[in-house]
C-alpha positions in Angstrom: -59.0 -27.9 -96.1 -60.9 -30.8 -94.1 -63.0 -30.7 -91.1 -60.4 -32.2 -89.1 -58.0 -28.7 -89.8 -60.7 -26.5 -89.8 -61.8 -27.4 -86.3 -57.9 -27.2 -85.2 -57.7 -23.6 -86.7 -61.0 -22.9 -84.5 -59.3 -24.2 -81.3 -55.8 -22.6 -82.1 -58.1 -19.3 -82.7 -60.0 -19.4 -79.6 -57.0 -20.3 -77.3 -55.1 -17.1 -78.9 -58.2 -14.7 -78.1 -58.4 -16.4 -74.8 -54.5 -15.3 -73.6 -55.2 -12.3 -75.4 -58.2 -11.5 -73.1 -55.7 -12.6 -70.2 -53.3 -10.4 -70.9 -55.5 -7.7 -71.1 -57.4 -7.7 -68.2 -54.2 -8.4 -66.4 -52.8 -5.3 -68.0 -55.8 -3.5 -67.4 -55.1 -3.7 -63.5 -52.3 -1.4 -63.3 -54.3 1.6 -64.4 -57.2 0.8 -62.1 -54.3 0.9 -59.6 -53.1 4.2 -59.9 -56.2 5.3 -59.7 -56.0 5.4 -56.3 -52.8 7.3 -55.8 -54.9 10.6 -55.9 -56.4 9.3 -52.5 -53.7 7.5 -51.0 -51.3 11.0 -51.7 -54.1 13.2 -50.3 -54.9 11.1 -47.6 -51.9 9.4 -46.3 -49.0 11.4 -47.4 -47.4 14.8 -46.3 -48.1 17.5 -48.7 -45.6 19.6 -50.7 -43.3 17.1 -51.3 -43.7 16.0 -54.9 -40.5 15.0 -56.1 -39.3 13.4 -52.8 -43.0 11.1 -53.0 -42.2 10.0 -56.4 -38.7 9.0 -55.7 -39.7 7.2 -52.9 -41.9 5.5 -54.9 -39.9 4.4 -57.5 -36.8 3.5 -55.8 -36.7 1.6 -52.7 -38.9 -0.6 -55.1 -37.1 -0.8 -57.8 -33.9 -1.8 -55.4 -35.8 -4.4 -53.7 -37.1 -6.0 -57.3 -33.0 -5.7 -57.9 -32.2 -7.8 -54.6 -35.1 -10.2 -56.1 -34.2 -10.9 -59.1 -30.2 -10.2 -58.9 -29.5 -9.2 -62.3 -28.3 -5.9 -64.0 -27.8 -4.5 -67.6 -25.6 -5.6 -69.9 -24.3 -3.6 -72.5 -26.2 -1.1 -74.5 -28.9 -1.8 -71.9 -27.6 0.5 -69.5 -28.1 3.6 -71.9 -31.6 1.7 -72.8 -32.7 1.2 -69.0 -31.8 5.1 -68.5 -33.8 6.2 -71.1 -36.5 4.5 -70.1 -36.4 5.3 -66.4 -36.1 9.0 -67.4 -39.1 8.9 -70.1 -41.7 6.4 -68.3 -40.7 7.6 -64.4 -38.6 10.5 -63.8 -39.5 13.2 -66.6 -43.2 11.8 -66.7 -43.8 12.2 -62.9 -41.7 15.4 -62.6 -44.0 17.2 -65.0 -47.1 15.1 -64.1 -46.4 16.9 -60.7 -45.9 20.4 -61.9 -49.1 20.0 -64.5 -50.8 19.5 -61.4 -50.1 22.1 -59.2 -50.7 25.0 -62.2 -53.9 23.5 -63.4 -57.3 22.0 -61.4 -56.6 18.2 -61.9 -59.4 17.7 -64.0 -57.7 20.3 -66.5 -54.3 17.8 -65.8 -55.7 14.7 -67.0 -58.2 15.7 -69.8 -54.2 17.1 -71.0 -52.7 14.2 -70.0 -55.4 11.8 -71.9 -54.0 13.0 -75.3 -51.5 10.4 -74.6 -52.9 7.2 -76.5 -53.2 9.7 -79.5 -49.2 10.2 -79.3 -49.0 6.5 -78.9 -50.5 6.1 -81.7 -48.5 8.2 -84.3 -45.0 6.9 -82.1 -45.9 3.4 -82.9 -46.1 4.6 -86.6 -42.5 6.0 -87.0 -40.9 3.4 -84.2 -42.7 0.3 -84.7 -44.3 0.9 -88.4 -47.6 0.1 -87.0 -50.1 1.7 -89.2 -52.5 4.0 -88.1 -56.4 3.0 -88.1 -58.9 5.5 -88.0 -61.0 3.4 -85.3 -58.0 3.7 -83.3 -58.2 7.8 -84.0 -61.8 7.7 -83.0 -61.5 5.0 -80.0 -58.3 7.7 -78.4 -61.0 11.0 -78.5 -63.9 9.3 -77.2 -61.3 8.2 -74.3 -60.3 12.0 -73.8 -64.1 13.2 -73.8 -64.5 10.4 -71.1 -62.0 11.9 -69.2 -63.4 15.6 -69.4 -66.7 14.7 -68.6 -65.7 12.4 -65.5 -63.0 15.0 -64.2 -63.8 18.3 -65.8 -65.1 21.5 -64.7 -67.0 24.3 -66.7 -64.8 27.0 -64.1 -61.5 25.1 -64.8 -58.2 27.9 -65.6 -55.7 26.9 -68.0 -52.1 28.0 -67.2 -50.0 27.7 -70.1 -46.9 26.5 -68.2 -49.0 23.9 -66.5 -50.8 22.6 -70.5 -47.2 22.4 -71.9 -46.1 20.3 -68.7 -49.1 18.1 -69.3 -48.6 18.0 -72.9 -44.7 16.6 -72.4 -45.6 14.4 -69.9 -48.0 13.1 -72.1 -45.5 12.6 -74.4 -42.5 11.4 -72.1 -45.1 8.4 -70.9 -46.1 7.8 -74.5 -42.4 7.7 -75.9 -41.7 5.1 -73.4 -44.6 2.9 -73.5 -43.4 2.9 -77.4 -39.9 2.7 -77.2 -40.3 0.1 -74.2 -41.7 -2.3 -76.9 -39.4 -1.4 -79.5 -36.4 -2.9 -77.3 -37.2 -6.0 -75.3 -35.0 -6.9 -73.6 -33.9 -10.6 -73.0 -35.1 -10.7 -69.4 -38.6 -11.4 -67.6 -41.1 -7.8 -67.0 -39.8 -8.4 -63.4 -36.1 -7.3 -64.1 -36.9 -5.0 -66.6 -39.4 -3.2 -64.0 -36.5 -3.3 -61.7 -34.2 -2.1 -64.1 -36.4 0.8 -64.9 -37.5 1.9 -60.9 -34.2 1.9 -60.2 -33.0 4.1 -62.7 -35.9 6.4 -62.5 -35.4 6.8 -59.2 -31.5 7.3 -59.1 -32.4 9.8 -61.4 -34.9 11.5 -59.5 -32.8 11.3 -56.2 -30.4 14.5 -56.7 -33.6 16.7 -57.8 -35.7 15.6 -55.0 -32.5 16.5 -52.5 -31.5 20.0 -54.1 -35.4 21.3 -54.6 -37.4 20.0 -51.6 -37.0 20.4 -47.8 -36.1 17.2 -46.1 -39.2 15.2 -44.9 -40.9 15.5 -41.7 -41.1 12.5 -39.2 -43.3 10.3 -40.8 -46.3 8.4 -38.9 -47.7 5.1 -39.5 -50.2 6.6 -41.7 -47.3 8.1 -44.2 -45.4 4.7 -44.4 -48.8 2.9 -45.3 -49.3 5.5 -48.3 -45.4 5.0 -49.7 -45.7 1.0 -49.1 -48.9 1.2 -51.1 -47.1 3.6 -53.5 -44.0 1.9 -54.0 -45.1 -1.9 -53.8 -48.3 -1.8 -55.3 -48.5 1.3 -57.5 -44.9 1.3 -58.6 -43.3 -2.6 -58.6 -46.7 -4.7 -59.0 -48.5 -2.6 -61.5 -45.5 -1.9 -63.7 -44.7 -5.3 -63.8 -48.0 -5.7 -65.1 -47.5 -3.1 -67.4 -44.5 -3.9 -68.9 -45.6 -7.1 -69.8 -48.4 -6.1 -71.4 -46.5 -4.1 -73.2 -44.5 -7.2 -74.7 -47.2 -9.3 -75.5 -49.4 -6.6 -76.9 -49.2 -3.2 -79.3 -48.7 0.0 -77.5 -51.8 0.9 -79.4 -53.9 -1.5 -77.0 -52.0 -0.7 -74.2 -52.1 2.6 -74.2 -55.8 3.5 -73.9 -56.5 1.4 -70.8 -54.9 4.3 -69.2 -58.0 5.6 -69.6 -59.1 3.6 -66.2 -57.1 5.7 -63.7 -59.2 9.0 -63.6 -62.2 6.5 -63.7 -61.3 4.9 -60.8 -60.2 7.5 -59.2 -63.3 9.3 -59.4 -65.1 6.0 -58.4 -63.0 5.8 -55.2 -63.6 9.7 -54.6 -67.4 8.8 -54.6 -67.5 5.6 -52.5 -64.8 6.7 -50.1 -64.4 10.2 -49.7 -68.0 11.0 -50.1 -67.4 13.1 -53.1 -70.5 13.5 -55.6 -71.2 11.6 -58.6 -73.3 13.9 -61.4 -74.9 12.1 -64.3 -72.2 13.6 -66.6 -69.5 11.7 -64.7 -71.4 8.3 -65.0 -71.9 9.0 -68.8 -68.3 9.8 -68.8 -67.6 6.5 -67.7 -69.8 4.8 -69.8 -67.6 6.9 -73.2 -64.5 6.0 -71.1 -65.1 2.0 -71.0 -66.4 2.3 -74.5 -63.5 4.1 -75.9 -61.3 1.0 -74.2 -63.7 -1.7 -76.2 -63.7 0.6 -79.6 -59.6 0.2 -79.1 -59.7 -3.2 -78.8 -61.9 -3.8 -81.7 -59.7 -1.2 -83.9 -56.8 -3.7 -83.2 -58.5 -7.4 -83.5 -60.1 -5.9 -86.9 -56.1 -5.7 -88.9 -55.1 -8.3 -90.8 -51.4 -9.4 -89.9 -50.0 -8.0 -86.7 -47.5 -5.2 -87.0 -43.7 -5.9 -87.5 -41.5 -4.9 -84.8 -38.3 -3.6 -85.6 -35.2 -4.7 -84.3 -32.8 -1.9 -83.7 
């Protein structure tokens, strides 16, 4: 090999670790998002409304991407798009809710941060990813992060609300996983409006038959579900979803890792909540678990193949 190819390998190298530092960061913004639906839903919302909130959230946007991008499933998509609307919206945020009305919330997302780990071992028997053990160590860090930032020494466990944590881990996990294992032939747009919408149809007839109908809602409550729905839901799953397609669940997965971050960083600076020296230090594991998973993934040899059924 001459100069000449050598230095065009270089380039072609450093352009590829260039978009995939792109498509991180840009990934990387949705969980810094919902970071802040803690705040907006304490703040902004009416309380004791769980299910209604998350449909609200996920389909008025989802229907609006649909008006946008005026396409619908074709095919065995339909089944696909359901099964992914139930596993990434309506199962996750029905039991993320109940998770975190039975436990203290930092209890609900040190549970819920076991999620990468499932990822992990999904990828394996989906994707036929394999599993490396900088990976293992990169998705406990992350949950020690989390329990430092977030958890309390007092903290109860109810064993209703760990196995809703647990599943909900699981339902997000299987469809960050199965979400790569069937692309579809459309852009992250459609296939976020695909997926709102579905999730949302499916969370509508819950929402109606176990909560009260909602109050009057003021200014400040149709700030919080605008926030909710168009940047929390419809931006930041676009986001997600295409990171998603251009990268392993495996990467993905741990810069979940963010949202109890932030949302303990927006706690601090706008709620006035305090900031102990275990929480920074939690941050500092948390952002070093997200680098250790990156490093984990740029060490293996040949990406992974993805399978095709």
């Amino acid at each position: 090999m001459d100069y000449l190819e050598v230095k065009i390998l270089d380039v072609k190298r450093d352009a590829a670790m260039t978009t995939r530092n792109t498509d991180l960061l840009l990934t990387a913004i949705a969980p810094a998002i919902w970071g802040s639906t803690y705040i907006v839903t304490t703040e902004f919302l009416p309380a004791g409304y769980p299910l209604t909130v998350a449909m609200l959230r996920a389909l008025p946007a989802g229907l609006l991407l649909l008006l946008l991008v005026r396409q619908l499933p074709q095919g065995i998509w339909w089944a696909r798009v359901l099964v992914l609307g139930a596993l990434n919206f309506s199962i996750f945020w029905w039991l993320l809710f109940v998770a975190a009305y039975r436990l203290p919330g930092g209890v609900a997302a040190t549970v819920g941060a076991i999620q990468p780990l499932i990822v992990i071992l999904l990828a394996r028997g989906l994707l036929g990813a394999p599993i490396r053990p900088l990976s293992i160590v990169a998705a406990i860090a992350g949950m020690a992060g989390v329990a430092l930032l977030i958890l309390t020494p007092n903290a109860a466990l109810d064993p209703i609300g760990i196995a809703a944590g647990l599943a909900g881990a699981v339902s997000m996990a299987a469809g960050t996983v199965l979400s790569r294992r069937w692309q579809p032939p459309v852009s992250p747009l459609t296939f976020t409006a695909w997926q709102l919408t579905s999730g949302g149809l499916l969370l509508l007839p819950v929402a109606l038959l176990q909560e009260p109908s909602l109050p009057a809602l003021s200014t400040a409550n149709l700030l919080g579900l605008a926030w909710l729905g168009l940047i929390g839901a419809a931006l930041t799953y676009i986001l997600w979803f295409r990171g998603i397609a251009r990268l392993e669940p495996s990467v993905v997965s741990p810069l979940g890792f963010l949202s109890p971050m932030t949302a303990v960083i927006l706690g601090w600076s706008v709620l006035g909540q305090s900031l102990s020296a275990a929480q920074i230090f939690g941050m500092v594991v948390v952002l070093g678990s997200v680098w250790l998973s990156q490093r984990a993934q740029q060490a293996k040899p040949a990406p992974a193949k993805l399978a095709t059924a």
